[in-house]
C-alpha positions in Angstrom: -41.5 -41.8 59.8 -39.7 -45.1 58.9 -38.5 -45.7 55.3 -38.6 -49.4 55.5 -41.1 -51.0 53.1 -44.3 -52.5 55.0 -45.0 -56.4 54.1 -48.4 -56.8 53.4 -50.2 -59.9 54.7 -50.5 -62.4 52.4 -52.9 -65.4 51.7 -51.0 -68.9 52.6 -49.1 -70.2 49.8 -47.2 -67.2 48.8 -43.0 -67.2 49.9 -40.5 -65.4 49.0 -36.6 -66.4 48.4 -33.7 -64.1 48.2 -31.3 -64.7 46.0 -27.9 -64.7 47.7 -25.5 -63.7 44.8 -27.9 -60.8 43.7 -30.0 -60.2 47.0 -33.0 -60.0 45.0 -36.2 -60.9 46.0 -38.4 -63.7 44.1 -42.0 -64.3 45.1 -44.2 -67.8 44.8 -47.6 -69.3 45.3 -47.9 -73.1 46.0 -51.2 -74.5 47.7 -50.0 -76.5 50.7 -46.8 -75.6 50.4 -44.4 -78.0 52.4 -47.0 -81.0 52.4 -47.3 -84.3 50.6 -49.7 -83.0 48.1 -48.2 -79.7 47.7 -49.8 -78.1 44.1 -47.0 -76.7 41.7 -44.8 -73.9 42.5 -46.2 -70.7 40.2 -43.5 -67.6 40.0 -45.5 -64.4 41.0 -44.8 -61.2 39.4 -42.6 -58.8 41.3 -43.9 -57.6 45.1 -46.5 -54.5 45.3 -47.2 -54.6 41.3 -51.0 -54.5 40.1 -49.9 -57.5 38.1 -48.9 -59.0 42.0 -52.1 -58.7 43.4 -53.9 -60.0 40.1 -52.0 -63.1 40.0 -53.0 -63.5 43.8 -56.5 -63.5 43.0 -56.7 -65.6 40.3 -54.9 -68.5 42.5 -56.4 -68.0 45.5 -59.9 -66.9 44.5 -59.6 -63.5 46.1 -57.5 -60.4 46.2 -55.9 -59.3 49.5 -56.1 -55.9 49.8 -53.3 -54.5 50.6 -53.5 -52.0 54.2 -51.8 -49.5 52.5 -53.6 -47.0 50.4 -52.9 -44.0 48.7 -55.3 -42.6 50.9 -52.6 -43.5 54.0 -49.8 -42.6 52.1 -51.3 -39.0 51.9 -52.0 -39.1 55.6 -48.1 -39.9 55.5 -47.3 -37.1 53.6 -49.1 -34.7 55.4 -46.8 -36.3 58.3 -43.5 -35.2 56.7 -41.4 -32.4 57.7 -41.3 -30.8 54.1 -45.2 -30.4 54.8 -45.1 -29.0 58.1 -42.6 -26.1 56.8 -45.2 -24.9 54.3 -47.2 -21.8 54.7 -51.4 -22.0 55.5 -51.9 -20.6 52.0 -49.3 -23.1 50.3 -51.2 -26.0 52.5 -54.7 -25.2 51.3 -53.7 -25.3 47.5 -52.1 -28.6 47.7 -55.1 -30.3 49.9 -57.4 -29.0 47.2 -55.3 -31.0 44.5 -55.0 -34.0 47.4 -59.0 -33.7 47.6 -59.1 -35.0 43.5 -56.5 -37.8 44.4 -58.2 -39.4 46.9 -60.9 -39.2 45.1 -59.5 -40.8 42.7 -57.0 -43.5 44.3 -57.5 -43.1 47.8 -58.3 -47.2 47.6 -55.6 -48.3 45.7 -52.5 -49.8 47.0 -49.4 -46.9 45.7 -48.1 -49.3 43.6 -50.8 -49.8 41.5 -50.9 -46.0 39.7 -49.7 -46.5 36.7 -48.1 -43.7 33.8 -51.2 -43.9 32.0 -53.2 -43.8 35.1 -51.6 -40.3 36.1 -52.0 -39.0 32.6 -55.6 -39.8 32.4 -56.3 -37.6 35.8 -54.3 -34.7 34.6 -56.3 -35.1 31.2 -59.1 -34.8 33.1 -58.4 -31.5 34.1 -58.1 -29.7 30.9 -60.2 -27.3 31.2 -58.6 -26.0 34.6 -55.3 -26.5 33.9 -53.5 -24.9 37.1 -55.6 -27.3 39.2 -54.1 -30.1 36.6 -50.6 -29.2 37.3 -51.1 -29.0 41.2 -52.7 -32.5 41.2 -49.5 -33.5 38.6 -47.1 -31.5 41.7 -48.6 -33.9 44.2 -48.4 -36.9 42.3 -45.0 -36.6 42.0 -44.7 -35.7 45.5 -46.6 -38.8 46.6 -45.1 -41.5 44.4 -41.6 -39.9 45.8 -42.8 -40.5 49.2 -44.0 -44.5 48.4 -40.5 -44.9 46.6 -38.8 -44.1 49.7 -41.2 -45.5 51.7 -40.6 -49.2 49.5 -44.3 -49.6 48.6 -42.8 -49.2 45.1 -39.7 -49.1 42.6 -40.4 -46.0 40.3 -42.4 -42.4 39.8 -44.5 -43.0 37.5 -45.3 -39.2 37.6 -41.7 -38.2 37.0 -41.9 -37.5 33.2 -45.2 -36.9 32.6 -45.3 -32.7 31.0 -47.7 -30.4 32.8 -50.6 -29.0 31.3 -50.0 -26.0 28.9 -51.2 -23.1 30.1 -52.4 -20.1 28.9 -50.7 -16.7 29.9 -52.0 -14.3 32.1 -54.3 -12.6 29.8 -55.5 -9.7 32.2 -57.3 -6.7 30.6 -58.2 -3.6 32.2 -61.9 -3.0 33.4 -63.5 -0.8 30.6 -65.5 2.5 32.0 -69.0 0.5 31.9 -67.6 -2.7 33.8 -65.9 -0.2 36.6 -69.2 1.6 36.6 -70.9 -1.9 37.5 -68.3 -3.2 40.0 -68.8 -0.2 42.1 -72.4 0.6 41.7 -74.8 0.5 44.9 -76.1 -2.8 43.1 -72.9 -4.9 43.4 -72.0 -6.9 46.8 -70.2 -4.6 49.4 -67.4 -7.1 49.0 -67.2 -6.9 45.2 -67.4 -3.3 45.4 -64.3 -2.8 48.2 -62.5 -5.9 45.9 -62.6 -3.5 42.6 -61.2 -0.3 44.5 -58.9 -2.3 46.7 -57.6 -4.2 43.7 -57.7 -0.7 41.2 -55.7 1.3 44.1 -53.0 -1.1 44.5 -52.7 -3.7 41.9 -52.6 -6.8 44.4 -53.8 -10.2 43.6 -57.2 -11.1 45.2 -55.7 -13.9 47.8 -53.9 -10.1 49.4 -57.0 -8.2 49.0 -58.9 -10.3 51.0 -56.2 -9.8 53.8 -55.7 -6.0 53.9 -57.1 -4.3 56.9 -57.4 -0.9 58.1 -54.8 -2.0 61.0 -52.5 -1.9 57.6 -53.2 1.7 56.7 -49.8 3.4 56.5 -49.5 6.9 55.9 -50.9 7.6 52.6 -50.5 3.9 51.5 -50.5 0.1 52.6 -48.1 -1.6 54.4 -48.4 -5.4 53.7 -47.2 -8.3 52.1 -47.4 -10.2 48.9 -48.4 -13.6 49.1 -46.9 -14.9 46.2 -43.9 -13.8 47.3 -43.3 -15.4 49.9 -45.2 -13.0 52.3 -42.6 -10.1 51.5 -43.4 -7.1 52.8 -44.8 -4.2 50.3 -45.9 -0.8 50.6 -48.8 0.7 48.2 -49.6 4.2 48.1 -53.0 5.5 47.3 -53.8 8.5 46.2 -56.0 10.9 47.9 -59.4 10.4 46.8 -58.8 6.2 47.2 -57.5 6.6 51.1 -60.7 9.2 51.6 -63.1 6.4 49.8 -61.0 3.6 52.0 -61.2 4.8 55.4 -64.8 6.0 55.3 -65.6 2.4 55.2 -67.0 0.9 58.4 -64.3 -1.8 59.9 -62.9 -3.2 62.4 -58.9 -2.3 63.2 -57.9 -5.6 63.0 -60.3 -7.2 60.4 -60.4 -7.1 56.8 -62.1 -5.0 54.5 -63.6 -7.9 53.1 -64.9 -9.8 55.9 -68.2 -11.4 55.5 -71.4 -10.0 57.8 -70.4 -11.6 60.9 -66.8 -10.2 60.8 -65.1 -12.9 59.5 -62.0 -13.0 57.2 -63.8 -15.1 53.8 -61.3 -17.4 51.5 -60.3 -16.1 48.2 -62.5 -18.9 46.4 -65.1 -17.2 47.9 -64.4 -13.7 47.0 -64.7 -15.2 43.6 -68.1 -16.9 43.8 -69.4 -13.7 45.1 -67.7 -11.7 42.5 -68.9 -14.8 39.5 -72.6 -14.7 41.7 -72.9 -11.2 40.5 -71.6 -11.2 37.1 -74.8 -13.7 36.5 -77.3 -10.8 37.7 -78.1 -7.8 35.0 -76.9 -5.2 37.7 -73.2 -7.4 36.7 -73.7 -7.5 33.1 -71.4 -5.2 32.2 -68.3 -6.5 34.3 -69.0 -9.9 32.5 -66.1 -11.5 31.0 -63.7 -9.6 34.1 -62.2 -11.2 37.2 -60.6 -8.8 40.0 -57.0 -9.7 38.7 -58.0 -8.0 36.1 -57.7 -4.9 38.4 -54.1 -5.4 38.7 -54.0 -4.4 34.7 -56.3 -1.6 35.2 -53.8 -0.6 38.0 -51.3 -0.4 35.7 -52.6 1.4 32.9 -53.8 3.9 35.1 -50.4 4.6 36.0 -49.1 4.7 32.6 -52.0 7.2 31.8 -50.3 9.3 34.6 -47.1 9.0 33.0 -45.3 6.5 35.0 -43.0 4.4 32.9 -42.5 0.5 33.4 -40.1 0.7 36.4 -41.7 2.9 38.6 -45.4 1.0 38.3 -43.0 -2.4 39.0 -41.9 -1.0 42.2 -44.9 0.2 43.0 -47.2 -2.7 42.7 -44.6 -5.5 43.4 -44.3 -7.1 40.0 -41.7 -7.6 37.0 -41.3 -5.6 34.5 -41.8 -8.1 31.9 -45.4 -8.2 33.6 -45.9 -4.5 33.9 -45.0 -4.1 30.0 -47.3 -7.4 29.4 -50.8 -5.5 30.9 -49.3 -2.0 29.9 -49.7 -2.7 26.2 -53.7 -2.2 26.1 -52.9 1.1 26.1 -48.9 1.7 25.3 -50.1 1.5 21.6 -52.2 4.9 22.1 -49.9 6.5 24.4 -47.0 5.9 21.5 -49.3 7.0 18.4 -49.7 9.9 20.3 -46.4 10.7 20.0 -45.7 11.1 24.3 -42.8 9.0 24.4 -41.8 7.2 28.3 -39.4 10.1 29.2 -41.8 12.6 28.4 -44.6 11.0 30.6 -42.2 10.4 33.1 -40.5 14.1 33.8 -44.5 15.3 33.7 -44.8 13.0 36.4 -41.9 14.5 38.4 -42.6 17.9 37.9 -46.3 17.6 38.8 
């Protein structure tokens, strides 16, 4: 795509005059300019700026709308190479937060989003705060691209903070909410959700994307999204590969396929999942999501006797993360006086 800024048209009147000593740019309005009864020179404000096009109308009775938009110049961005190189899953977060944008802007020429203007649409999404900071991570991204592009002189997203955001909070499933995400009642897709997501600790957008083509040996062989799609293997015990491959799939489709066989998105796993919570079959899960699985995961393992490293490596997580969900029940495993080495030689001599 060409860098070089686009000149807008313009109503008659307006010039321009470079300065040759400095080489910048000056812009003016004068009715008739060049004739007898030329009106008086007036000195616009600089090129592109809301104030610009303000000045325009007020001297010529009505703005000219500029042909570029924010809504092209996401068009643009969706152009660039950096784009192209992203992953299906990466492009689908960032057109969700492109979705609120254009919403938002799509009519207004680049240069007129302003700090405060950036601010107020990332206030706006206080109560979802990831979604806040995507839409902040494309702002920047945008007003990068009109900078380079010349449709304007500065970010005005560059030092505006994200949204605070609250930690990962995940709690494992008590016995009555388990109870209700596998009961006969719940959706077949919430029900393989909680044992997929209880047998191998994954995040939902990876549950939705195992398959029984990925059963390997007496595990999973897959990746991790969030990873960068590195490749993992998660064992299952007996009794979860029995409960696994006695359901009825398809080689090459996913567990969690909707009734006609189809792969569904992780937003909808969730509305499924949220749908049932709302009936009194869900009550008990109420207050859970399926990453909260990925806790249950590991405190089942510490139950076991598996100490912080060994659940890491075998769910694909930090430490620091491990340790983080792990203390819902660490407490009780301590005052019980089985210390980590203890659990963890009974594991390696059962």
């Amino acid at each position: 795509m060409s860098r070089r800024a686009v000149v807008m048209p313009l109503p008659s009147g307006v010039s321009r005059v470079i300065n040759k000593r400095t080489g910048k740019a000056y812009w003016y309005h004068q009715e008739r300019r060049g004739k007898p009864d030329a009106g008086p020179r007036t000195t616009l404000p600089e090129y592109g700026t809301p104030e610009f096009w303000q000045a325009i109308a007020r001297l010529t009775g009505e703005a000219k709308r500029p042909t570029n938009t924010v809504k092209s110049l996401i068009e643009s961005y969706k152009t660039q190479p950096e784009w192209l190189k992203h992953r299906p899953n990466t492009i689908a977060t960032y057109e969700a937060a492109l979705v609120h944008i254009e919403a938002a802007w799509g009519h207004l020429d680049p240069a007129a989003v302003t700090v405060a203007g950036v601010m107020a649409l990332r206030t706006s999404f206080a109560e979802r705060p990831s979604m806040g900071n995507m839409v902040l991570v494309q702002v920047r991204a945008l007003m990068k691209l009109a900078v380079q592009s010349g449709f304007r002189n500065d970010n005005p997203a560059r030092e505006i903070d994200a949204i605070s955001e609250e930690p990962d909070e995940a709690k494992p499933l008590t016995p009555e909410a388990w109870a209700a995400a596998t009961s006969k009642d719940a959706p077949r897709i919430v029900q393989r959700l909680a044992v997929l997501g209880r047998a191998t600790g994954q995040r939902i957008s990876d549950l939705i994307r195992l398959r029984p083509a990925d059963r390997d040996q007496d595990g999973f062989a897959h990746t991790i999204t969030k990873l960068g799609d590195r490749e993992h293997w998660s064992p299952l015990t007996p009794e979860q590969a029995k409960e696994i491959d006695g359901w009825k799939a398809f080689a090459n489709a996913t567990y969690t396929a909707d009734d006609s066989g189809r792969r569904i998105s992780d937003n909808k796993a969730r509305n499924i999942w949220n749908a049932y919570l709302a009936t009194e079959a869900g009550e008990a899960l109420r207050g859970y999501t399926p990453h909260d699985l990925r806790a249950s995961k590991v405190c089942d393992e510490r139950i076991k006797g598996k100490n912080h490293q060994q659940i890491a490596a075998m769910v694909g997580m930090s430490i620091q993360m491990v340790m983080k969900y792990s203390r819902h029940i660490d407490q009780r495993l301590a005052a019980r006086g089985t210390s980590d080495e203890q659990r963890s030689a009974k594991s390696d001599n059962a």
